[in-house]
PAFI-124226 format. One record per residue (C-alpha): residue in three letters; x, z, y. Coordinates in Angstrom, 2 decimals. Layout:
N
+------+---------+---------+---------+
: resn :      xx :      zz :      yy :
+------+---------+---------+---------+
:  Ala :       X :       Z :       Y :
...
+------+---------+---------+---------+
# end
This chain:
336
+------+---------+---------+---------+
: resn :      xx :      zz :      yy :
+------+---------+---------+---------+
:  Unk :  130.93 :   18.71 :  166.23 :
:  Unk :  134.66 :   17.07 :  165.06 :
:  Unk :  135.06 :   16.92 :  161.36 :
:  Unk :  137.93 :   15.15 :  159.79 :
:  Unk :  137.15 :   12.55 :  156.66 :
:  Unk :  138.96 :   10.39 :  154.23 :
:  Unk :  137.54 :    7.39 :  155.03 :
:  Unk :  139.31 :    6.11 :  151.90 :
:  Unk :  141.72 :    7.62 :  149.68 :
:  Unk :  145.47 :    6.11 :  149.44 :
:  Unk :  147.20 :    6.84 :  152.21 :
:  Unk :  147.46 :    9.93 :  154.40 :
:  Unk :  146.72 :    7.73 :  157.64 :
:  Unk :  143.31 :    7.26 :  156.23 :
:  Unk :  142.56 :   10.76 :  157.35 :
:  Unk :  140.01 :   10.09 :  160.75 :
:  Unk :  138.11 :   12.40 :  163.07 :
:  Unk :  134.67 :   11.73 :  163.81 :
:  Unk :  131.55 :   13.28 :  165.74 :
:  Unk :  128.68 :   14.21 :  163.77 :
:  Unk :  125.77 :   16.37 :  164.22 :
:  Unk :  125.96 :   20.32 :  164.09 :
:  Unk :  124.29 :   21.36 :  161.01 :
:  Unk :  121.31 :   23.74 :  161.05 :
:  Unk :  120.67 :   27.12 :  158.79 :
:  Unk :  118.18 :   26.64 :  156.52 :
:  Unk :  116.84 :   29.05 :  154.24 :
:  Unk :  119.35 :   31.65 :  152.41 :
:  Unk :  121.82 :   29.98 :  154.71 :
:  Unk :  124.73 :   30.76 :  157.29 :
:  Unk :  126.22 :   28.51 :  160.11 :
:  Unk :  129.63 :   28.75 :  160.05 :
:  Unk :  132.43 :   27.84 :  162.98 :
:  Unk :  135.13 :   27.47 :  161.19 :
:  Unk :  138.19 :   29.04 :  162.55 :
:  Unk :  141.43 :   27.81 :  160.27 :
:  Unk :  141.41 :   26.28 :  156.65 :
:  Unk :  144.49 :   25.78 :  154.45 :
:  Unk :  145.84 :   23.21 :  152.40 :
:  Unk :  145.87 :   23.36 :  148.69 :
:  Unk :  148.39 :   21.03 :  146.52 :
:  Unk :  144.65 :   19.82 :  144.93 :
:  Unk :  144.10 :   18.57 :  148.31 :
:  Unk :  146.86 :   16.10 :  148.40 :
:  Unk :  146.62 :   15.28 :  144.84 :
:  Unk :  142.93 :   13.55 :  145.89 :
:  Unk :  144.68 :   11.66 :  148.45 :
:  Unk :  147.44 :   10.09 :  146.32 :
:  Unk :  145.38 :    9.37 :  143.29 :
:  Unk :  147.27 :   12.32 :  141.30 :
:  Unk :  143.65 :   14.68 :  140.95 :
:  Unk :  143.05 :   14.92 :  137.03 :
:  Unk :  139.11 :   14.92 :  137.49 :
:  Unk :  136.88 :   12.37 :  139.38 :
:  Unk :  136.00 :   12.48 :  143.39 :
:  Unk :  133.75 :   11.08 :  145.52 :
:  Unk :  134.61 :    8.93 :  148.60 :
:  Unk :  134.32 :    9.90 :  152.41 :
:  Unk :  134.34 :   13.80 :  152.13 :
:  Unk :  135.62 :   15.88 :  154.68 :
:  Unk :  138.52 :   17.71 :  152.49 :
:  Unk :  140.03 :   21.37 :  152.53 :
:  Unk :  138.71 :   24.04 :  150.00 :
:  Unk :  139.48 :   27.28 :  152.07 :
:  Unk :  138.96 :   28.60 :  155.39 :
:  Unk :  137.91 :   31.48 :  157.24 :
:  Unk :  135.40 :   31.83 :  160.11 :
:  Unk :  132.54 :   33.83 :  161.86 :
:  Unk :  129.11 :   33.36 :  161.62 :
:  Unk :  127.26 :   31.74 :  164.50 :
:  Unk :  123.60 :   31.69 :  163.35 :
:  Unk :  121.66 :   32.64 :  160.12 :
:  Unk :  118.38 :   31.07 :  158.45 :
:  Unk :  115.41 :   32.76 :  156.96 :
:  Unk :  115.64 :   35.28 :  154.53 :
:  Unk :  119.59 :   35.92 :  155.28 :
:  Unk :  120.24 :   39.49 :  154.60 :
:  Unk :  123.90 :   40.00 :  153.22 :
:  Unk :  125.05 :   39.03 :  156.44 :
:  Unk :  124.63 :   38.52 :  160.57 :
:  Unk :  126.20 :   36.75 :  163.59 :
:  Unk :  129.46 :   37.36 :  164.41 :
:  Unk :  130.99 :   38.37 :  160.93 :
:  Unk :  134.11 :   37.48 :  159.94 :
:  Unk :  134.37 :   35.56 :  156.76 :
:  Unk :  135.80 :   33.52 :  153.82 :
:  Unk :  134.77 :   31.45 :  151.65 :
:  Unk :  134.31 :   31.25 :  147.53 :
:  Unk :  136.43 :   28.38 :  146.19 :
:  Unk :  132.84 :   27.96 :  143.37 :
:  Unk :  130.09 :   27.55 :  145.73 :
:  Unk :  127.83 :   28.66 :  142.89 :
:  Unk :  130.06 :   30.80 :  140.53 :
:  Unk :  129.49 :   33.98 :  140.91 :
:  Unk :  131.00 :   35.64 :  137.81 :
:  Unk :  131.06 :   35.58 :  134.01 :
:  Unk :  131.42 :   32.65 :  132.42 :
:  Unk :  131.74 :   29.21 :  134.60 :
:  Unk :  128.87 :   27.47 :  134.94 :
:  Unk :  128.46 :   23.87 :  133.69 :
:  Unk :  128.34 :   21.95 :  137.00 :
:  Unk :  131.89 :   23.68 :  137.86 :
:  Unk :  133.85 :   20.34 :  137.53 :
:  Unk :  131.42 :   18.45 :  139.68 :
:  Unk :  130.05 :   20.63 :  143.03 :
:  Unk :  134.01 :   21.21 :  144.21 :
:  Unk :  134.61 :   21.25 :  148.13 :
:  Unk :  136.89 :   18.06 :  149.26 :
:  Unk :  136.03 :   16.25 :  145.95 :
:  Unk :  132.48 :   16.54 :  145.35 :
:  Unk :  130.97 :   17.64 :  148.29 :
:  Unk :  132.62 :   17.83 :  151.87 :
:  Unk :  134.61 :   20.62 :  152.50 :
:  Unk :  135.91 :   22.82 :  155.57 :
:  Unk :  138.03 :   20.78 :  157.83 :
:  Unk :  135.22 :   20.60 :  159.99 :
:  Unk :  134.18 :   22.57 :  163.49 :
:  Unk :  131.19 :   23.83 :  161.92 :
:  Unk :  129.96 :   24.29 :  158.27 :
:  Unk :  126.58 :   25.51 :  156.60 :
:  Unk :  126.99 :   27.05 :  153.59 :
:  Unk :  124.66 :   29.51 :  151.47 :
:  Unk :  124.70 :   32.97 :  152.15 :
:  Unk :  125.86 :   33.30 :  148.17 :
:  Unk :  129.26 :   31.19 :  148.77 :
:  Unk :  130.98 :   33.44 :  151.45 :
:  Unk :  132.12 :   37.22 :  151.30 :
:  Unk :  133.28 :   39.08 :  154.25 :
:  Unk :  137.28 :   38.50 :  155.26 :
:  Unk :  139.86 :   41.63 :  155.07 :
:  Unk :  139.74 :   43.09 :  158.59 :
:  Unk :  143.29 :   43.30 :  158.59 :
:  Unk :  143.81 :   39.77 :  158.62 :
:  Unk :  143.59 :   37.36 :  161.19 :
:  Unk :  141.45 :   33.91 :  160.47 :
:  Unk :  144.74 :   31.99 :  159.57 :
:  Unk :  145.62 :   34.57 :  157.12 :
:  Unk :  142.38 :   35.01 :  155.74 :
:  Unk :  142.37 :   31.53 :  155.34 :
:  Unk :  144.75 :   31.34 :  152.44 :
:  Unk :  143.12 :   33.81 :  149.81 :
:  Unk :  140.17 :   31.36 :  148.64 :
:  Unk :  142.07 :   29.19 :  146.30 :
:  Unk :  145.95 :   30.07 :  145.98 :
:  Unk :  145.88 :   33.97 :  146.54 :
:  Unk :  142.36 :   34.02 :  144.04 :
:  Unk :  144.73 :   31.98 :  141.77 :
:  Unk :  147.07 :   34.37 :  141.36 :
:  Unk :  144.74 :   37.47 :  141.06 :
:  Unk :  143.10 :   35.76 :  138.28 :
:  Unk :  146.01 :   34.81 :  136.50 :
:  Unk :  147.00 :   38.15 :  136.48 :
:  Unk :  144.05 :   39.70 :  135.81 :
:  Unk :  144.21 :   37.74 :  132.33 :
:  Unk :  142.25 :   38.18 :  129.08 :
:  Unk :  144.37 :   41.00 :  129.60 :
:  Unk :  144.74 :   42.90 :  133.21 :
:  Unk :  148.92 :   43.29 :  133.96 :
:  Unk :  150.06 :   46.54 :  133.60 :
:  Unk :  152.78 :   48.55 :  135.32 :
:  Unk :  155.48 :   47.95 :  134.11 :
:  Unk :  154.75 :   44.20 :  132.39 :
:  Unk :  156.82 :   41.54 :  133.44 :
:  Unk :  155.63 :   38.47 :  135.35 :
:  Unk :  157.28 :   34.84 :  135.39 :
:  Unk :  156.44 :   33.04 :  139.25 :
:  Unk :  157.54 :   29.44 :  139.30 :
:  Unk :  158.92 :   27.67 :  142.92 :
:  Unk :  157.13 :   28.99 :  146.64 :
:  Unk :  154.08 :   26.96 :  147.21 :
:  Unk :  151.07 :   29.43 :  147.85 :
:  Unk :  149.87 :   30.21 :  144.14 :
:  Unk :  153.38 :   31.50 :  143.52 :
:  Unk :  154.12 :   33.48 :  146.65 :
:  Unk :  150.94 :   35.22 :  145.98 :
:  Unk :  151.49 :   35.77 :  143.17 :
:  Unk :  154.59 :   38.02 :  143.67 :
:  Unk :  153.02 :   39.91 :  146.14 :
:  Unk :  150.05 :   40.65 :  143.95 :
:  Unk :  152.37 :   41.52 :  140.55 :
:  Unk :  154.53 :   43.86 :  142.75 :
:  Unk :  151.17 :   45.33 :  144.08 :
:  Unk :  150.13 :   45.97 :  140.54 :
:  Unk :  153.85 :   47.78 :  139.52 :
:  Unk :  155.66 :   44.58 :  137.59 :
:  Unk :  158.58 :   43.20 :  137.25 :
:  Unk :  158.96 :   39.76 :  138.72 :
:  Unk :  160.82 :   37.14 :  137.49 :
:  Unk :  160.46 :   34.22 :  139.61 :
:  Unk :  162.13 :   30.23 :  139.88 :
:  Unk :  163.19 :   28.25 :  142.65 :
:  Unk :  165.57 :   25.42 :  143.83 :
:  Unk :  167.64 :   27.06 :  146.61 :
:  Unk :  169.56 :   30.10 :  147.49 :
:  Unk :  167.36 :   30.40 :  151.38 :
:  Unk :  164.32 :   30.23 :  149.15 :
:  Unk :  165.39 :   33.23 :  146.44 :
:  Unk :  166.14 :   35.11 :  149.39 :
:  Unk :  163.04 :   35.32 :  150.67 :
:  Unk :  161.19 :   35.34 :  147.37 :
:  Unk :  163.49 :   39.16 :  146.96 :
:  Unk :  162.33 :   39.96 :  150.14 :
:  Unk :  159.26 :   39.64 :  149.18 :
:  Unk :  159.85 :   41.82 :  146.01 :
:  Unk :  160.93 :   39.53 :  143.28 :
:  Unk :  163.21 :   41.39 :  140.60 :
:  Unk :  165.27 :   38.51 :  139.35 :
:  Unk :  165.30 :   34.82 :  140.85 :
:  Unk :  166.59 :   31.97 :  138.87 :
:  Unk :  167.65 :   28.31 :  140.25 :
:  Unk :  165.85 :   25.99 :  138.00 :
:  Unk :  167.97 :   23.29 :  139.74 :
:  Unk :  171.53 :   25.07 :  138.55 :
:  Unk :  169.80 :   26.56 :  135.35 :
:  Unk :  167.61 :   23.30 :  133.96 :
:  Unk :  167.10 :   25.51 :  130.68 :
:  Unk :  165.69 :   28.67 :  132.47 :
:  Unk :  163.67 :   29.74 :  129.75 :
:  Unk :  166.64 :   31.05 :  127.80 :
:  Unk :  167.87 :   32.68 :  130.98 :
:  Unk :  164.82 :   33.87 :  131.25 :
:  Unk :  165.18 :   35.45 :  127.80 :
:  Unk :  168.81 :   36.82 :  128.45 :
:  Unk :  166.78 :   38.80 :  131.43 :
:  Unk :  164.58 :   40.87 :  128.83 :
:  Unk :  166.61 :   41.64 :  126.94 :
:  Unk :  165.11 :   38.51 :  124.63 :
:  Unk :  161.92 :   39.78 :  124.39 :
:  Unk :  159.99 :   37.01 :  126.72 :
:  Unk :  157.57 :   37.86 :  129.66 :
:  Unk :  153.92 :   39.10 :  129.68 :
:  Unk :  152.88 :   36.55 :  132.02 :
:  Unk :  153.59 :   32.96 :  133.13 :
:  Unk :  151.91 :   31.70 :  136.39 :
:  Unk :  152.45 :   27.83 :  134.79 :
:  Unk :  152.17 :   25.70 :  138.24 :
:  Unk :  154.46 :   23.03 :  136.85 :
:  Unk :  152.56 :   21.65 :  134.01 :
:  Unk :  154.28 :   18.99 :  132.29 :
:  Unk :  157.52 :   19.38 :  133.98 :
:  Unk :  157.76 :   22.77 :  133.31 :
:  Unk :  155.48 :   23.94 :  130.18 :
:  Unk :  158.80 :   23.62 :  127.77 :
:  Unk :  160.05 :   26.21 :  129.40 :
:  Unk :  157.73 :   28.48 :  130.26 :
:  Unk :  157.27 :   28.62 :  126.25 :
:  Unk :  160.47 :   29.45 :  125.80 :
:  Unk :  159.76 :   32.30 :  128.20 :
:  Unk :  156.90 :   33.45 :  127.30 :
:  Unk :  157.29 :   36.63 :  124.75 :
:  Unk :  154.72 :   36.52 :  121.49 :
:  Unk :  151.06 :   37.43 :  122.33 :
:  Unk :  152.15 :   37.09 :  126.19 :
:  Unk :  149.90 :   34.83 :  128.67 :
:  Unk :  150.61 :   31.64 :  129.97 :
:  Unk :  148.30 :   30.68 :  132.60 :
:  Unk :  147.99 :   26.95 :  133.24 :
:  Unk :  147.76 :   26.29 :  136.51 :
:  Unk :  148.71 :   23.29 :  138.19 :
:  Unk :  150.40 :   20.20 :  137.45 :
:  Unk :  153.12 :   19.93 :  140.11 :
:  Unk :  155.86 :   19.21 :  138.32 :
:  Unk :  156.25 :   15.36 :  136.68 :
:  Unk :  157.71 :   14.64 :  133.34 :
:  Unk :  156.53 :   14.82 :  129.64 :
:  Unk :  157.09 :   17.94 :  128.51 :
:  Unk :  157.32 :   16.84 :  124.95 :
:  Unk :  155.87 :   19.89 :  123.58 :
:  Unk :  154.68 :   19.63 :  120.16 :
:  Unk :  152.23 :   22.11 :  117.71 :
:  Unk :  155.38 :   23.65 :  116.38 :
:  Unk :  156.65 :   24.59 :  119.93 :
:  Unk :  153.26 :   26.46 :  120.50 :
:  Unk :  152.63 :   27.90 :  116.89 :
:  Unk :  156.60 :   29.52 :  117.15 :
:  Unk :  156.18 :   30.79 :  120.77 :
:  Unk :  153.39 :   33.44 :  119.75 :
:  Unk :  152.12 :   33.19 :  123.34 :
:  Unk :  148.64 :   32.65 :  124.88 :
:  Unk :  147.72 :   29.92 :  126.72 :
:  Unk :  144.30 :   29.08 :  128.90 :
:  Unk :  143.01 :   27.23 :  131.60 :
:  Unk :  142.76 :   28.78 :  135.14 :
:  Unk :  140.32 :   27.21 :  137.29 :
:  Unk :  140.61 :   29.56 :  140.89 :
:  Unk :  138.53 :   32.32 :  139.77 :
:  Unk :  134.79 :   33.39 :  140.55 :
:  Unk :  132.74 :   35.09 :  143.56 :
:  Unk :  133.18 :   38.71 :  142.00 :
:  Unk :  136.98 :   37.99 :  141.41 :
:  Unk :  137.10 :   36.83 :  144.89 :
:  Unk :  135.67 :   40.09 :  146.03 :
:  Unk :  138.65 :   42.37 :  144.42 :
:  Unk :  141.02 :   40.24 :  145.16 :
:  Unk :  140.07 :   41.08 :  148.94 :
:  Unk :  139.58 :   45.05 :  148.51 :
:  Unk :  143.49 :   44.93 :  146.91 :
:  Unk :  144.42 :   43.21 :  150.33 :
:  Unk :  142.39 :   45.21 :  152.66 :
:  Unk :  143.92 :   48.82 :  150.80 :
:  Unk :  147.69 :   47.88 :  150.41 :
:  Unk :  147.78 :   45.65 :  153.96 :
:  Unk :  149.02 :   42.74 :  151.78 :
:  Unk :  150.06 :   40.10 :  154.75 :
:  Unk :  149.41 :   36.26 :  152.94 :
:  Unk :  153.03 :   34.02 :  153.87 :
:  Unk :  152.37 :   31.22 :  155.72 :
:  Unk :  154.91 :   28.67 :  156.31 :
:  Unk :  153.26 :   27.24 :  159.73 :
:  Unk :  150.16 :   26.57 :  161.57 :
:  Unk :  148.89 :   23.32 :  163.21 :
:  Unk :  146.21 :   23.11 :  165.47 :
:  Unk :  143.09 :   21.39 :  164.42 :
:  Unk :  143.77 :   18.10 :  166.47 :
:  Unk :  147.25 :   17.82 :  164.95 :
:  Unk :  145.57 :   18.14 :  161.23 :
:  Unk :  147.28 :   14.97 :  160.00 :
:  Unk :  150.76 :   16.44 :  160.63 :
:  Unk :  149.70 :   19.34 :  158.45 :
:  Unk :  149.06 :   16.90 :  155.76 :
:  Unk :  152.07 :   15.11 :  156.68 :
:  Unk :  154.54 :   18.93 :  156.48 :
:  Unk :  152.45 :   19.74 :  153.27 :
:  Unk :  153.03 :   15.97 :  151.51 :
:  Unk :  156.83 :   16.94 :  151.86 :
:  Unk :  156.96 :   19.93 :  149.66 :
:  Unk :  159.23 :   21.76 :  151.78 :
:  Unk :  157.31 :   24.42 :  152.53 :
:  Unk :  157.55 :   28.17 :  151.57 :
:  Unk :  153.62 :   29.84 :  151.36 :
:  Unk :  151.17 :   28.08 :  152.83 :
:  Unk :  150.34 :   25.34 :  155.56 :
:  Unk :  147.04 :   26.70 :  157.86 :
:  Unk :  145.51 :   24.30 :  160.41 :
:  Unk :  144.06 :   26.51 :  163.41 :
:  Unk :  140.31 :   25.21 :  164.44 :
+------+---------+---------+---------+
# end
């Protein structure tokens, strides 16, 4: 089979396709051709040196894809050749609390991951794909789409009604709107152009605000409810953005930390957090279970995921290449 590996990290040209051996099933386990797999901004952090925990060398990268099974090992019975599938972003966390190993058993940093022809993978680490979606779309739920679900699932599920703060149009983000208009909020969402606020509307966003025009969007933010703050802040930026977001964020409301795509120091202090009254925690994808909702809420309301574009599987480095640009609006699939 062709799998793709980082020989070293670096560079993007250190991306290199190699033959290797078709893995076998072995007991409790599934064999797996992989149909697409999306990129994740986690993915290019690793190559650039930006990922804030530790990796291992050599992996084949790329947390998510979709696929159908091709052959099953002993004592396989939640599923059988010729499923459709996806895969869990945790290989081994199935719900409740996170186990300790969560940091260190990660797909494209720890162990390889699904840019690959063919994958084996236990029986425990898949669940079946929405069967409205084709293979690209399905694709995109493991990681950004399960992102978003979990944020807004919360210590506190959103309720109709609540109001929900997006930030820019990379996949976390563009789920996210979809999912918080699927639930019956209000969106509030930031980007940097007029093209991309039009189709973040389109897509059911309330109120879009050019962070690029407005540089103090929090307070606009504020003006827009009526200064009362949102319920919930999808925080992607990290410390380029977090200022903000606090300012945004109404007291006792959620601010789900995310990402870290936005550079800067955001100079926030203990006073800045103790005034703001919000909540703040760590997201970290979500679990098996989680996973599992998220795709019943797609399969009932016909949610479509937005992706950007698709790149066929020998063209993988120009994926990496469109994706390393940031111009993107939803997410960047690469076709197997």
């Amino acid at each position: 089979m062709k799998v793709y590996r980082f020989d070293q990290a670096g560079s993007l040209d250190h991306l290199t396709l190699h033959d290797e051996p078709t893995p076998e099933p072995q007991r409790g386990e599934v064999l797996i051709r992989v149909r697409a797999s999306s990129l994740n901004y986690r993915d290019i952090a690793m190559v650039h040196g930006t990922y804030l925990r530790a990796q291992r060398a050599g992996l084949i990268p790329l947390s998510d894809a979709a696929g159908e099974i091709v052959a099953v090992g002993e004592d396989v019975v939640d599923f059988k050749v010729g499923e459709r599938v996806i895969n869990t972003f945790h290989p081994r966390w199935y719900g409740g609390n996170p186990p300790p190993t969560l940091g260190s058993e990660g797909y494209g940093s720890h162990r390889d991951g699904w840019l690959s022809e063919y994958k084996v993978v236990s029986q425990e680490a898949i669940v079946a794909a929405p069967p409205g979606l084709s293979f690209e779309e399905a694709a995109t739920l493991p990681c950004a789409a399960l992102t978003a679900w979990t944020s807004l699932s919360g210590l506190r599920p959103l309720r109709p009604g609540q109001t929900v703060l997006t930030q820019g149009s990379g996949g976390v983000s563009v789920f996210a709107v979809q999912l918080a208009k699927l639930l019956g909020a209000r969106v509030i969402a930031t980007t940097s152009s007029a093209e991309k606020a039009a189709r973040l509307k389109a897509l059911g966003a309330d109120e879009v605000i050019n962070y690029v025009e407005t540089p103090a969007w929090g307070e606009r933010v504020r003006e827009l409810t009526e200064g009362r703050g949102v319920d919930r802040v999808l925080e992607v930026g990290g410390p380029g953005t977090l200022e903000q977001s606090i300012k945004a964020v109404a007291s006792r409301g959620e601010v789900a930390l995310i990402g870290f795509l936005a550079s800067g120091d955001s100079g926030v202090g203990f006073n800045d957090l103790f005034r703001s009254g919000g909540v703040f925690y760590r997201i970290s994808v979500g679990d098996r279970s989680g996973l599992l909702e998220l795709v019943r809420a797609v399969t009932s309301s016909g949610l479509k995921p937005v992706i950007d574009t698709v790149f066929p599987f020998e063209r993988a480095l120009d994926a990496w290449h469109h994706f390393d640009d940031r111009a993107f609006f939803g997410k960047v699939v690469i076709s197997h």
